[in-house]
Structures are given as structure tokens and as C-alpha cells.
N, C-alpha and C positions, 0 to 999 in steps of 0.2 A: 527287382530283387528286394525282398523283406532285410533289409539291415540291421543287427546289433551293434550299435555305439559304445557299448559298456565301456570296452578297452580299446582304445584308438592308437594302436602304435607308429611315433612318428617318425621312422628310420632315415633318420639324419649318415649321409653319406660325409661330413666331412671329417679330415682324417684325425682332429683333435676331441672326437667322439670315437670311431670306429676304433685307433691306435692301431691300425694293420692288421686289423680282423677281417674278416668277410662278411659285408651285411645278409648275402643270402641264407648265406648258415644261423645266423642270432635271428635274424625275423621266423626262420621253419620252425628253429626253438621258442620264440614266444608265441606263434600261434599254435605248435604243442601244449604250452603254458597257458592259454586261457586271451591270446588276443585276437579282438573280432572284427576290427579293421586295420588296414595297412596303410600309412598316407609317404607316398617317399619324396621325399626332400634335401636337392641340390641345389644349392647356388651360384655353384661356379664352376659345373662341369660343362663338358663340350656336348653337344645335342648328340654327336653319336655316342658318346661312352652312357648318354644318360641313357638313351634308348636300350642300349646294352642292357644293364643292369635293370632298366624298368622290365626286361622281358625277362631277365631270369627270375625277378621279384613274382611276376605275375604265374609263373610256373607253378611256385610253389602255392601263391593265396588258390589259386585254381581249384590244386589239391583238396583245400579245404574247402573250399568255396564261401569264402570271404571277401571281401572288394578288395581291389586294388587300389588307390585314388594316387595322383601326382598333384603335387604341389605347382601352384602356377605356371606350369608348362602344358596346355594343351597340344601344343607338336608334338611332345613326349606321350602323353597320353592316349593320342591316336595311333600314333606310331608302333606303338608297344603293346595296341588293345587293349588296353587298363579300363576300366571299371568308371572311370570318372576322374574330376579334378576339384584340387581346391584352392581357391583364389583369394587373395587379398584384397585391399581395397585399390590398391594403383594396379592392378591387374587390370587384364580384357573385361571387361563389365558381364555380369551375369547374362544379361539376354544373350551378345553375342557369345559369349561360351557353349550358350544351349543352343543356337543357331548353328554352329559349329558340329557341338557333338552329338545332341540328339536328345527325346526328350527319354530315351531309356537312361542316358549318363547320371551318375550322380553328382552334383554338382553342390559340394561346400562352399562358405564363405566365410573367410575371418573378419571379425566384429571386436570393434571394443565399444560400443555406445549402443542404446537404444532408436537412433535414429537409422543405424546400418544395420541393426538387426530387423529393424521393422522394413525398410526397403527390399532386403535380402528375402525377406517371406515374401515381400508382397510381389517379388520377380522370380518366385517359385524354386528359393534353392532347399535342396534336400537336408541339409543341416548346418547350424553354425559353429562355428568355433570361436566361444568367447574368452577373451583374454587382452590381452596377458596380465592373469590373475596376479602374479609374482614375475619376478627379475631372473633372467632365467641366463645360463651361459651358453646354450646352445643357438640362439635368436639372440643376436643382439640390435635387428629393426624393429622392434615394437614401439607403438607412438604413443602408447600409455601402459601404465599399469593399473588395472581397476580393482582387484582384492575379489574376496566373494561379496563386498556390499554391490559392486557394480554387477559382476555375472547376476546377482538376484535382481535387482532392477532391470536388468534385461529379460531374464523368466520372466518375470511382472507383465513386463509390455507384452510379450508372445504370448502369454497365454490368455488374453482377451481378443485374440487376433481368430480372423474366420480360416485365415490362410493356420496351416497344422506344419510346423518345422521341427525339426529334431535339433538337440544343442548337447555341445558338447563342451566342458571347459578345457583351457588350454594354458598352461607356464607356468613352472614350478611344481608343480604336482610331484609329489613323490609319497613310498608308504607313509612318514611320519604326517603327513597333512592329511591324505586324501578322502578319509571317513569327513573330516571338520568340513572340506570344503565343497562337500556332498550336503550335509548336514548344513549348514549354514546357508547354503546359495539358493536353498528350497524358495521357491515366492508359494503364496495362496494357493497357487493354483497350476504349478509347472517344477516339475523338478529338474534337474540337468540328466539327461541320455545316458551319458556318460562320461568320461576324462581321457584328453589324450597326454601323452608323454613320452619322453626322448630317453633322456640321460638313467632314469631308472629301470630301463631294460637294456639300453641299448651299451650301457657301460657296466653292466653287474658282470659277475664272473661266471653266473650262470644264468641267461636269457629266460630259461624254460623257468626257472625257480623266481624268481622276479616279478613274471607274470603271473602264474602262480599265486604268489604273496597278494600282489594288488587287485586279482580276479576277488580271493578271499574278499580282501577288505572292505569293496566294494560291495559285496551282496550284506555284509554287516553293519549295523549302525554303531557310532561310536561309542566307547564304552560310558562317554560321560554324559550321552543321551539316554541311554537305559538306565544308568545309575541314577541319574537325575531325576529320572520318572515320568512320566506322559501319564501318567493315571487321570481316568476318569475328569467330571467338568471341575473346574477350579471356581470358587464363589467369588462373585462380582458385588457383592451385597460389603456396604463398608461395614456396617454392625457385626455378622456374622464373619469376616477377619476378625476385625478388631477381639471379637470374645475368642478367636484361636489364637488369640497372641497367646492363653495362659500356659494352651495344651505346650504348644513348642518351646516357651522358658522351663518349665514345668523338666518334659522329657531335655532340657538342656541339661539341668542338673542331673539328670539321670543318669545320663549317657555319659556325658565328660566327654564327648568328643576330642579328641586333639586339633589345636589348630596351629597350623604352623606359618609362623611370620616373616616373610623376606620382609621387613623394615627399615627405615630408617634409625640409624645410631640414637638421634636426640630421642625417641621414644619407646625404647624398646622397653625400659623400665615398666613403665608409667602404663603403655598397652599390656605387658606382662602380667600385672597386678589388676588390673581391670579384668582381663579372661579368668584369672584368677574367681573374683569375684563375683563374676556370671557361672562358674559351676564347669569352663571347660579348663582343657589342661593344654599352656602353651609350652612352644619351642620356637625358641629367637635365632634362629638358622638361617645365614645369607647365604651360606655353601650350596652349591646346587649337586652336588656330588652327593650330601644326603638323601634329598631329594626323593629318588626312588623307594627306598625303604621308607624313608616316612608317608611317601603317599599308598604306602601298602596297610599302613594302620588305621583307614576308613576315616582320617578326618578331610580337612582344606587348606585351602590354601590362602595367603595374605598377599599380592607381589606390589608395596608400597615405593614408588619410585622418590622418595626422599631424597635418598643418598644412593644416585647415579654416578656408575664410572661406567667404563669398557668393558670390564670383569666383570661385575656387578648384573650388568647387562643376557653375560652369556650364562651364566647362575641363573635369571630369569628364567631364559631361555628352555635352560635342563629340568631344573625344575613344572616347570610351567607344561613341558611336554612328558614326564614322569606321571603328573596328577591327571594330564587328559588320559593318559592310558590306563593308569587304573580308574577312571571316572570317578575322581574327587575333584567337589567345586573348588571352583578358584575365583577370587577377588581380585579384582584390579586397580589401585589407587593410583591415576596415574599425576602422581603432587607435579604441581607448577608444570602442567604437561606442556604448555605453550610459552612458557618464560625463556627459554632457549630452542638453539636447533637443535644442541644436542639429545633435550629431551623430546622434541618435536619425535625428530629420529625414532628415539628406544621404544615410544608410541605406537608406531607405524611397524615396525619391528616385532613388538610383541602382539599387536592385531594380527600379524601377518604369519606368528609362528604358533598361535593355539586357541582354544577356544578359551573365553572368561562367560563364565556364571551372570556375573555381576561387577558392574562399575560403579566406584564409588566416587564422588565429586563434586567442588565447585561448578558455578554454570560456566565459569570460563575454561575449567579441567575438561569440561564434556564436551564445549563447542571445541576444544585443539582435538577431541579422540574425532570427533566429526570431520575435524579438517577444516572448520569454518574461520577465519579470518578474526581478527578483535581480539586476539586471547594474549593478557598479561601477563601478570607473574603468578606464583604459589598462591599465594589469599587471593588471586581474583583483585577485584575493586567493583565499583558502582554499577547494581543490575542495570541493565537496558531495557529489559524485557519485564511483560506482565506477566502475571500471575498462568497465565494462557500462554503467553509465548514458553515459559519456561517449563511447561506441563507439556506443551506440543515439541520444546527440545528434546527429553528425556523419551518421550514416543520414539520421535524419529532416531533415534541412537538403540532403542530396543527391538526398533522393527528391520532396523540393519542390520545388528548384529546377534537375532535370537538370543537377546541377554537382558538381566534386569540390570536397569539405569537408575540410581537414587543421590541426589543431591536437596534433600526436602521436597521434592517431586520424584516420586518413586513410579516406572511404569514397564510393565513386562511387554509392551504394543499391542496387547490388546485391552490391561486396563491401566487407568491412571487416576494416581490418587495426590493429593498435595497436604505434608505434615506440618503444622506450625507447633509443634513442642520444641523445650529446648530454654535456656536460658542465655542470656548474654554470657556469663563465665564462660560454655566453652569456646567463645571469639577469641578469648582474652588469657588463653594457657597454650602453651605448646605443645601440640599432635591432640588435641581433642578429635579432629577430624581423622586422626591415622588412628584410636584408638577404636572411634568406631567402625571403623572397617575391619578392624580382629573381632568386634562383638558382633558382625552382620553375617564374617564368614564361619562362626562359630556357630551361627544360629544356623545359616547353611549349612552346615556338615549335617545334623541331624533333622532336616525339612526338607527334603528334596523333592519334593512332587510337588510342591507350591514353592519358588524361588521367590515370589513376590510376599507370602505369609512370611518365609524367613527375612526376608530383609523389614516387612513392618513389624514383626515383632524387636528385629536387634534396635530397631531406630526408635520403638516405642521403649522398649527399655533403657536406653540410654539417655534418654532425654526424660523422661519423666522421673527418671535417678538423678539427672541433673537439675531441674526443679525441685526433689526434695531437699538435696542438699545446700540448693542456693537459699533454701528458707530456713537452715538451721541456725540458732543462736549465735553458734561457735564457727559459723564463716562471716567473716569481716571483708573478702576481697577475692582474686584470684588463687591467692597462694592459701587461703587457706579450703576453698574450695575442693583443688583436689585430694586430700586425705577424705574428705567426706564424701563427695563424689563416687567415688570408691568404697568406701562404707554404703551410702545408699544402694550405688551397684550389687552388694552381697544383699543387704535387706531386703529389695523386690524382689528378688530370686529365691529368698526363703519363704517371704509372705506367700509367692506363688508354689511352691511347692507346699505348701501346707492349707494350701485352697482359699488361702485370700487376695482375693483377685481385684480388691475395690479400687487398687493405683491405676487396673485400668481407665477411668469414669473421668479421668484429666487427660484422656487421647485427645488430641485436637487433628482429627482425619476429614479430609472434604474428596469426593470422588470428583474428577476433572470430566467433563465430558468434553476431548480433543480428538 
């Protein structure tokens, strides 16, 4: 049997899912609805009630002629004549299940790591199911949660593999993620099959419409992937950036994009006046209830994790899922992400609820979004790393998460570049680093086919603004840097719209080959 994986629905029998519905009636409605496989799943029934219901299940997949599969019950699935099974990892081991059923059965396996995926091909199963992407209420034995960095790393392995397996992802899935985690979990060379899921058909109020919605969503890319642009080759040549920095300051003033800041209190000022300066037009908006309207005005987004609470948090949250849906960029600061658990936390939380464009940060901001171990407070402390190790950090954070990574090493994962402009003043004032992530995402709002151009253009003007400034007569120190600072900010932004371009000729860009 030729399989569609697209929409894997996982009809969970238990009764804190079903609430006294009839699973056979919601499954006939979402294979009405657009769903292409059946997987059912009890864990605590009696082997005859399961056989029961696996047979009236298989009635209807029949109809359509769709698989049937059971979840770790081979006695049920022979019993019942089902299609196949799918097994976990403390299940019957893959060969004896094909021993068992046969090699016409199809025979899944669930995966969280690449070394069970690669066994799993190489023992000839039909397809896997990797997860558990998210935390999910319906499962609650999963022995990890891997995000889509890990489902990608697992395509990665398969798809250099001679053995051909189908993948499916698996936990949490529902409409507000499932384009991202399509779009995101892509490796080089393998996409995901499909996505299975529970609770967003099997608890909606209308089955057939649920599937429906997610059938859609799924044949579409997400709106922040189109919006963003895929156009044509992107230049790897540092020169030829560097002389686009002027085009995109240039259309900066032009446009006046909006950009909207979830910020921290201590700089809202200070980043306000600087956007100001560069030619867009901000809004200092922690409310996530905004949100949608604003992300309908075609600018971006800021979400600075400064000033974290609980609320704070779910604001992110709304907002952050408002901008993916109309596909505007969004910036990610995620300040002092490793100084606490609680920011550990909002971290992992806001990876896990949308796509970000772009990360802005410390090398110790970027090894906590990594999950890497060593990470202090807010400022960071003492690099560890060379010039190379921290060029090969910001790769690997962009090759995981399809996003550009910039902390003086800026790299979209496939190119990488390392910036030394920049003056000691902005060490040495409060949110220099939170200002420039309002001037990166403002560059963003109007660059969107090169997310690497917009981020060296925001980081080349800010910092070569902040060398003019540090050499004016009238700066003695920190405090008086910033009113000029600011000043310089508007200045390059005129010079370059009146086609003098020569501030760019103090770029300090080296391309990393990592």
C-alpha cells in the first residue's frame, strides 16, 4: 500500500480526550476532513474491548482506504486485521514485529534521537515518528522532548541513509505551530512526510473541520516564509554586502517601517529615540492584546526579554504568534537568558511557541538559547572561545533554528561573517545592546529577502554611529555619548540618503570560513 503521511491522526481512546463521544464517529469525520492515516491508541484497555473498537475503526479506514495502524499492540492488530503497528522503543523490537506480521504490514517506530532513527531504517520500518517535539497532555511517557532542532537532526541522518523511511513528527502539534514546525524541521535534504496529532481533532467540536483547517495548513508555507522571501541567490561576496548596506538604510528612511518593541522598562526611552533617528517609526507596546493590529501594519517585531514576569511572558507569547501570522519579522533579545531558571524557562518557551527571524546576543545569551552549559548573567563575562569557536557558535544556532544569529558574529548557516566596529561606550551605558536590536529589527521590516543584509546593515550603522560620536569634541565620557550617539544615528541616515555613502569605508567585516 502507497501511504500518505501528510495527516496522521492519533485516536486516542482515553476518556479524558474522547469526554463520552464515540471515537468511531470523530475518526469517519476526519478522514471526511482530509486525514490519511489512522494510528489508535489505548493503554489501558482490555484486549477484547480493544479488538472491539480496532474493528469498528478499520470498517470505516477501509471505506476510504487508508491504513489502519495500532499502537503497540500487535495481538490487537492481528486480531482486528489492521494495516500495521507502531511501536515504541520498550515495545517488541522491530524485526520480531515484522516476523510476526509480515513483510506487507506497516510497521512505524517512535524515535526521539538519531541513533533510533538510524536503527529503525536500517531494520526496515515504514516510517518514524519523531518526537516528542513538545509537552503534550495526551502522552504523558515521553523520555524527552526534542523541539524541531532535534526532529531536523534526525532528517539530517535519514536522509544520507541508502535504507528510504518515511517521518512523521509527533507532540504538540496543533494549527498555531504546524506550518513553523514544517518549515523549520526541513534538514538539506529531507523534509518531514507529515505530522500526527490527537487533541486538535480528536477534542474540536467539529472533527471534519479541524482536519480540514490542518489538511490546509499543511500544503501552505507559513506566511513568514513567503513574507520573508526566498528570492533568488543571496551574495556571499563581503564587498558587495557591505556596498548594500546603503541601498537598505537608504529605503530605511524611506519606508519608515514601524517597529514595535516588547522591551525592557530601563530602555524604552533611549531605544525609542534612536529608531527615531534611523528613519523608522517606534511603538513601546508590552501589551500583547495590541499585537495583532500592529502586526497588520507591515512592520516587526522587538520581544527583549529585560523585564520578565509571568504576564510579561504570555504577551510574548500573543504577540510573537500575531507577527508569525501575518509574516512579520520578529527579533529575539533574549537578555541574561541564562542568569536564572526563570529566564532559562521563557527561552525554551518562546522557541517553542514561534518562529524568530533573528537572535540577537551575547556569546553566553546564545550558548543558553543553544542549551549549552557555562552561561551567566545579563553582560556575559570572559569569552572562552576564539574568534572561530564563536563564528562556528552563531552557525550552529542558525543552522538549527533557520534564523540569523548576531552577537559581532552574524551567520544565516550558510554564511558567516565576523564585525569588529563599535566603540567601548556602548559597554559602558545602559541597553546599548537592547537598542540595537530595535535598529536590526527595523532594518528587518524593510529587507526581507536577505535577513543577513538587514542585520549587517543595522549593526554597521550603529556602530560606526557610535564611533563617530565617540570622536566628537563634545563627548567627555559615557553620559555624554549618548545625546550624540543619537545625533550621529540621524546623520548617517541623512548622509546616506543623500548618496554619501563614504561612512561606509570604516566597516571592519572579515568573512569566517566555519
Amino acid at each position: 500500500m502507497l501511504v500518505d503521511y501528510s495527516l496522521c491522526l492519533v485516536a486516542d481512546s482515553a476518556e479524558s480526550t474522547l469526554r463520552s463521544r464515540d471515537l468511531v464517529k470523530i475518526v469517519q469525520a476526519a478522514i471526511e476532513g482530509g486525514v490519511t492515516v489512522v494510528q489508535f491508541r489505548d493503554k489501558t484497555g482490555e484486549t477484547g474491548e480493544l479488538v472491539h473498537v480496532a474493528k469498528a475503526l478499520h470498517a470505516v479506514t477501509r471505506q476510504y482506504n487508508i491504513p489502519l495502524i495500532i499502537n503497540d499492540r500487535i495481538d490487537v492488530s492481528l486480531a482486528a486485521g489492521a494495516d500495521g503497528v507502531y511501536i515504541g522503543q520498550d515495545d517488541l523490537d522491530l524485526p520480531a514485529a515484522r516476523k510476526l506480521l509480515g513483510d506487507k504490514a506497516i510497521i512505524g517506530v517512535s524515535v526521539s534521537s538519531v541513533e533510533e532513527a538510524v536503527r529503525a531504517a536500517t531494520e526496515g520500518a515504514d516510517y518514524v515518528g519523531i518526537g516528542s517535539l513538545f509537552a503534550t497532555s495526551t502522552k504523558t511517557d515521553v523520555k524527552s522532548v526534542i523541539g524541531t532542532a532535534g526532529v531536523k537532526k534526525v532528517l539530517g541522518a535519514l536522509s544520507v541513509m541508502d535504507e528510504k523511511v518515511s517521518a512523521v513528527a509527533i507532540g504538540g502539534i496543533c494549527p498555531s505551530n504546524v506550518q513553523r514546525i514544517i518549515y523549520q524541521s526541513k534538514a538539506s535534504f529531507k523534509a518531514l512526510d507529515g505530522i500526527a496529532v490527537t487533541s486538535s481533532i480528536i477534542t474540536a467540536p467539529d472533527a471534519k473541520r479541524a482536519a480540514e483547517e490542518l489538511k490546509e495548513l499543511i500544503r501552505k508555507p507559513p506566511a513568514f516564509a513567503t513574507a520573508n522571501g526566498l528570492k533568488g541567490k543571496k551574495s556571499i561576496d563581503r564587498q558587495a554586502l557591505i556596498q548594500s548596506v546603503s541601498v537598505v538604510i537608504k529605503k530605511l528612511g524611506q519606508a519608515r517601517p514601524l517597529c514595535h518593541n516588547m522591551t525592557n522598562l530601563v530602555v524604552q526611552n533611549f531605544a525609542a529615540n534612536a529608531t527615531l533617528a534611523i528613519g523608522a517609526r517606534p511603538i513601546m507596546s508590552n501589551y500583547g492584546g495590541e499585537a495583532a493590529d500592529l502586526a497588520g501594519e507591515g512592520g516587526s517585531l522587538v520581544i527583549n526579554m529585560g523585564t520578565v514576569t509571568p504576564a510579561s511572558i504570555e504577551d510574548y507569547v500573543i504577540a510573537l504568534h500575531a507577527y508569525n501570522a501575518h509574516g512579520g519579522p520578529v527579533v529575539l533579545d533574549p537578555v541574561g537568558a541564562g542568569a536564572t531558571q526563570t529566564r532559562r524557562d521563557a527561552v525554551s518557551r518562546l522557541l517553542s511557541e514561534g518562529y524568530f527571524d533573528m537572535v540577537k546576543g551575547n556569546e553566553e545569551e546564545i550558548k543558553s538559547v543553544l542549551g549549552e552549559d557555562g552561561v551567566s548573567g545579563a553582560d556575559g563575562g570572559g569569552s572562552a572561545l576564539t574568534d572561530i569557536g564563536k563564528a562556528k557558535l552563531v552557525k550552529k544556532l542558525a543552522l538549527r533554528e533557520s534564523e540569523d544569529i548576531l552577537f559581532h558574529f552574524l551567520s544565516d548557516g550558510e554564511r558567516t561573517f565576523a564585525i569588529s566596529n563599535g566603540h567601548e561606550y556602548l559597554g559602558k551605558i545602559t541597553g546599548g545592546g537592547c537598542t540595537l536590536g530595535t535598529t536590526l529589527a527595523s532594518c528587518l521590516a524593510i529587507q526581507r529577502d536577505d535577513k543577513l543584509l538587514a542585520a549587517l546593515a543595522g549593526i554597521l550603522l550603529f556602530e560606526i554611529a557610535a564611533e563617530h560620536a565617540a570622536l566628537r569634541e563634545d563627548v567627555k565620557g559615557p553620559g555624554t555619548f549618548v545625546p550624540a550617539f543619537i545625533d550621529e544615528l540621524h546623520q548617517v541616515t541623512r548622509q546616506t540618503a543623500a548618496g554619501q555613502n563614504g561612512w561606509l569605508a570604516a566597516s571592519k567585516v572579515m568573512k569566517m570560513e566555519v
